[in-house]
C-alpha positions in Angstrom: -37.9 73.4 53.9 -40.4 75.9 55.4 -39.1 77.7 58.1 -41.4 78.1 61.8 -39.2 80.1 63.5 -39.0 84.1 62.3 -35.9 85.1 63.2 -37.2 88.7 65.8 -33.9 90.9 64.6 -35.3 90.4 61.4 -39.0 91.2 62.0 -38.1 94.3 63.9 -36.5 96.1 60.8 -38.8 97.9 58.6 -37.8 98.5 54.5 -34.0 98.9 54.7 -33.2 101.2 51.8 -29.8 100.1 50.3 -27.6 101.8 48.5 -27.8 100.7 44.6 -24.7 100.6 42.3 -24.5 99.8 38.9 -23.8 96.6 38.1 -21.6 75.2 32.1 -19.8 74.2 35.5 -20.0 71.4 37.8 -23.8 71.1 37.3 -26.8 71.9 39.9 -28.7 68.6 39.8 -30.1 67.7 43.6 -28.4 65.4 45.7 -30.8 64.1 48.0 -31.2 61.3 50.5 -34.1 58.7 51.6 -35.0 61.7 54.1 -35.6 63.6 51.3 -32.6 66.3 52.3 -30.7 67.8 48.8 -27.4 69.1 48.4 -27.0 72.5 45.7 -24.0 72.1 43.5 -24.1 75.3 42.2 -22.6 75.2 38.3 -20.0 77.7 38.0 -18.9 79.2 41.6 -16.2 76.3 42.4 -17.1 74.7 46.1 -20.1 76.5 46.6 -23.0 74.0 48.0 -26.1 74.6 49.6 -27.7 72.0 51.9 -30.9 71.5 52.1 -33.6 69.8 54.3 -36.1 69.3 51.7 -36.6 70.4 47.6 -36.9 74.0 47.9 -40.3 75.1 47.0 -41.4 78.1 48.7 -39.0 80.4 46.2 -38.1 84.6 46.2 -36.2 86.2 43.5 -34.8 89.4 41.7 -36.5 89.8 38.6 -33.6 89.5 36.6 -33.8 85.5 38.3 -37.4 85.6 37.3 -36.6 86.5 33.6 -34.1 83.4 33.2 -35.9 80.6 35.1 -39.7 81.5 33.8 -39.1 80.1 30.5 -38.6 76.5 32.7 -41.7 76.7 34.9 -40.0 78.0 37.8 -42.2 80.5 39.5 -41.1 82.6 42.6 -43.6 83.3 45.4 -42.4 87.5 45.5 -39.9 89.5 43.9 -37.7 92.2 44.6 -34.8 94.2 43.0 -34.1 95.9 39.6 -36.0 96.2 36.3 -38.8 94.5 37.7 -40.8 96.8 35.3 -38.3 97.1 32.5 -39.3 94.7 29.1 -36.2 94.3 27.6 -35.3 92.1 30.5 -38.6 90.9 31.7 -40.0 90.5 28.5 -43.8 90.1 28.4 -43.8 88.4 31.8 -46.5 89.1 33.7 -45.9 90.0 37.4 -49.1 92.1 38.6 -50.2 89.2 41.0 -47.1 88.4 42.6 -46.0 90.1 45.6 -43.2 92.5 45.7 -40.9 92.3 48.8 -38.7 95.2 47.2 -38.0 97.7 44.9 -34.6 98.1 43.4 -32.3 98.6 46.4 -34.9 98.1 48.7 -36.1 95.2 50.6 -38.7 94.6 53.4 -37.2 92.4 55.6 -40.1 91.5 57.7 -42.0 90.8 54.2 -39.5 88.6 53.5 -39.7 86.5 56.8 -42.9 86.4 56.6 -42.9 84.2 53.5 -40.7 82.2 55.2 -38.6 81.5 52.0 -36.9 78.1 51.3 -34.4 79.8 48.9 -33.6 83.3 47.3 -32.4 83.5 43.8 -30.9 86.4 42.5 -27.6 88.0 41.1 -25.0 88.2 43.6 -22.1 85.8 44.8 -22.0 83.1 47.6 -22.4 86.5 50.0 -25.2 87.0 49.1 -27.7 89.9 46.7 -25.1 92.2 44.5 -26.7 95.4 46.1 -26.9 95.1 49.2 -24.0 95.3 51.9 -23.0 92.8 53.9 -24.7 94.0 56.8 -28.0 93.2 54.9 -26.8 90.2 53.2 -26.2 88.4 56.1 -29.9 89.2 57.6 -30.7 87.7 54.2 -29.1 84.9 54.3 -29.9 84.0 57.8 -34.0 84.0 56.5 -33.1 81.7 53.9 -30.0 79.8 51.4 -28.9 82.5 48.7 -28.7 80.6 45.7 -26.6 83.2 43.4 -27.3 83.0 39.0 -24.4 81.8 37.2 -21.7 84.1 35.8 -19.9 82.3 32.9 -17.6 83.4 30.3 -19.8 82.8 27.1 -23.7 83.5 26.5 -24.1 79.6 25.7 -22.2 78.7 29.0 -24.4 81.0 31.0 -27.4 79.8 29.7 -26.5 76.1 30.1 -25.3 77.4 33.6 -28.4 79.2 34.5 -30.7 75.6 32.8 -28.9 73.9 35.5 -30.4 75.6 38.5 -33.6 75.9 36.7 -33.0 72.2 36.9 -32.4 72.0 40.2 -35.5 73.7 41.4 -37.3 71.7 39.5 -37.8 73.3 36.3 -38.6 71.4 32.8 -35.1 71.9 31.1 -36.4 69.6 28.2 -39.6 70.6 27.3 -40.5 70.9 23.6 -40.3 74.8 23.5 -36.6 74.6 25.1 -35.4 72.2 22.4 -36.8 74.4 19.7 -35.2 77.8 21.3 -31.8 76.1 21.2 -32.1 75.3 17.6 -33.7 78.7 17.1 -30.4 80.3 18.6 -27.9 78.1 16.1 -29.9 79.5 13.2 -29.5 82.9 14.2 -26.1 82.5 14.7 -25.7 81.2 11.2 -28.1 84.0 9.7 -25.8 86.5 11.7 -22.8 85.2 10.1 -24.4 85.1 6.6 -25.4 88.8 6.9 -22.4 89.8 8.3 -20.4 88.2 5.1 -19.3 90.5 2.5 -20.1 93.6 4.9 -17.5 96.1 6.5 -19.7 96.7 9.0 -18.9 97.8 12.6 -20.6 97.6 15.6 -20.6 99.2 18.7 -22.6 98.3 21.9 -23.1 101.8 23.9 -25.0 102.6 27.1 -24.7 107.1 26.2 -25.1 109.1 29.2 -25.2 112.8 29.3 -21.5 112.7 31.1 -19.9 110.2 29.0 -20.3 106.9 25.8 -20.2 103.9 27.9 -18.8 100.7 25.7 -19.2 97.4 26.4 -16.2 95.9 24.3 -15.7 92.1 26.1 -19.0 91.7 27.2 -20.0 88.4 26.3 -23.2 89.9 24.0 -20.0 91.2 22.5 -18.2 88.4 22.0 -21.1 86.6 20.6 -21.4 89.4 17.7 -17.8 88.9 17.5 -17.8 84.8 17.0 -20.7 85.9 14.0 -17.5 87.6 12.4 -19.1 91.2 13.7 -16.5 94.0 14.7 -17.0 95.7 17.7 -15.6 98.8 18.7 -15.4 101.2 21.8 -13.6 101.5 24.6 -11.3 99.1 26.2 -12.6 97.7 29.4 -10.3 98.6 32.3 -7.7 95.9 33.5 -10.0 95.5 37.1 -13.1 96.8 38.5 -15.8 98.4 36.5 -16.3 96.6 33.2 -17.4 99.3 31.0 -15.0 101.2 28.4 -15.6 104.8 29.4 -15.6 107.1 26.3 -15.6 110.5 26.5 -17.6 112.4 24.1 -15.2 114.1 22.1 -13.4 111.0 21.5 -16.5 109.2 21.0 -15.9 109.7 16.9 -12.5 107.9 17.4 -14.7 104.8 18.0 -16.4 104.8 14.2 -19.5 102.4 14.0 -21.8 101.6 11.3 -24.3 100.3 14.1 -24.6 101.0 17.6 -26.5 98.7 19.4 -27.7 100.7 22.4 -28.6 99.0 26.0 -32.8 99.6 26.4 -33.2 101.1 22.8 -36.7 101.2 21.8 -39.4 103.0 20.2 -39.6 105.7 23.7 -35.6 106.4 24.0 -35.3 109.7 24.0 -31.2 110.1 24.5 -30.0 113.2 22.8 -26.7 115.0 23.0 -24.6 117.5 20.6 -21.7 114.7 19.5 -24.0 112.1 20.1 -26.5 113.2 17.3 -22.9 113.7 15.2 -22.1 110.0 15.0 -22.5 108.2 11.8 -24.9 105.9 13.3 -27.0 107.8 14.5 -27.5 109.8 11.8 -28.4 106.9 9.4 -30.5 106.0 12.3 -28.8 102.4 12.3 -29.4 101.7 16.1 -30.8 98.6 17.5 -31.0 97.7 21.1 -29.1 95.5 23.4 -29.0 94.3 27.4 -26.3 94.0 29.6 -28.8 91.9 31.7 -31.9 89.8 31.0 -33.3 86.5 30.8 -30.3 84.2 30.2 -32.4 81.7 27.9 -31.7 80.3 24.4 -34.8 82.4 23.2 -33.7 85.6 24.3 -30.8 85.5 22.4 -32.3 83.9 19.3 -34.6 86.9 19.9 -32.0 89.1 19.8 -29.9 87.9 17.3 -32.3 88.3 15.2 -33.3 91.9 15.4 -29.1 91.9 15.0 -29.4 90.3 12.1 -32.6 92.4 10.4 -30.5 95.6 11.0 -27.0 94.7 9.6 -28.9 93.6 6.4 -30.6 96.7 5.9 -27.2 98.7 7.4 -24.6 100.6 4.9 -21.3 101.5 5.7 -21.6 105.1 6.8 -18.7 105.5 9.4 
């Protein structure tokens, strides 16, 4: 559905900076019609469908879109938004020859137009982009259809979720290497569980900033550790608003944890602090990493799990 007209309010504003804040339904299979029209069913935001005139095909996403739909074949035409450059969600996707239209909270809007988009993919809502207002959203949305990722309850939901509108686009959800990443996943759930067995292990995942131990008890990487028979500990999510359990740093030893699984951990982290160097964990030097985003695939979290797995075997109970 390519679009002839550019919209002049839109190609009259330059970058728009934006201010940046932290962060299996129905099904997405095409409806379509002998004109060739298709209706988006999106899979798990009830009565939200997108019409449109033709398969989508000219396509711009956030990168954390990109790192879920690239396993399929689904390739965007640019990219904006967050962690664009950061592996642990992008992975060893390679990005340096398609065009950028943002950078984190930024967007150029007459970039955008330009490319006269058939869809935008990205996490957000039926509004629109999560970090941008609504102001800017509804520019967006008037250039092309926002088609927002899934948000589901489980990792396995959210990746059968996120299949679907890979799916939709016209992605190969049943390609060899798909098949064997699912099976890959149920084996690393099983060698999870087998390590975990017999151990009094307990994990925490943390995000440690200089003001305060973010937790992420009730994420769903959580609750995936947690149907492995893993026990997590931190700090309760609040009842409404920002999901994170907010620790303070001298209570940060009321949370003991044999592991901590930190968000972006790898060989460069550099995070020190006084009562962070105290805990158990970190003394043993039994941290492995974790994301609260990232590709939303069946190997990602096969990946993952087993990195998971390597560590608790080789883990004692120090806390």
């Amino acid at each position: 559905m390519k679009r002839l007209a550019v919209l002049p309010a839109l190609l009259a504003s330059a970058t728009l900076a934006l201010t940046a804040c932290s962060a299996g339904g129905a099904g997405a299979t095409p409806e379509g019609d002998s004109a060739g029209a298709v209706t988006f069913t999106h899979p798990t935001l009830a009565d939200l469908e997108i019409a449109f005139d033709e398969q989508p095909d000219t396509l711009v996403m956030d990168c954390y879109a990109y790192s879920s739909l690239h396993e399929y074949g689904v390739e965007p035409d640019a990219l904006f938004g967050f962690d664009c450059e950061n592996p642990f969600v992008m992975g060893d996707i390679d990005i340096s020859s398609i065009e950028r239209v943002g950078q984190d909270g930024e967007i150029d809007v007459e970039k955008l137009a330009a490319l006269q988009p058939d869809a935008v993919i990205g996490h957000g809502d039926a509004a629109g982009w999560s970090w941008f207002d609504e102001s800017v959203n509804s520019q967006l949305t008037r250039v092309a259809p926002f088609i927002p990722l899934p948000s589901a309850e489980t990792i396995d939901e959210e990746i059968e979720a996120t299949r679907d509108v890979a799916g939709f686009l016209g992605g190969d959800v049943d390609s060899e290497a798909v098949t064997q990443a699912d099976a890959d996943l149920e084996t690393a759930k099983e060698e999870l569980a087998a390590a975990l067995e017999g151990k009094d292990l307990s994990i925490m995942l943390a995000s440690p900033t200089k003001e305060m131990l973010y937790t992420a008890v009730g994420f769903q990487q959580a609750a995936l550790l947690e149907e492995a028979g893993a026990t997590v500990v931190g700090g309760e999510a609040p009842a409404e608003g920002n999901p994170w359990g907010k620790v303070a740093w001298e209570e940060a030893s009321s949370h003991p944890a044999d592991v901590i699984l930190i968000e972006g951990y790898g060989e460069d982290y550099s995070f020190t602090a006084d009562l962070w160097e105290e805990l158990p964990a970190v003394q043993a030097d039994q941290l492995g990493s974790w994301g609260s985003k990232g590709a939303m695939t069946s190997r990602a979290y096969a990946d993952w799990l087993t990195e998971v797995t390597a560590l608790v075997e080789s883990a004692d109970d120090v806390a």
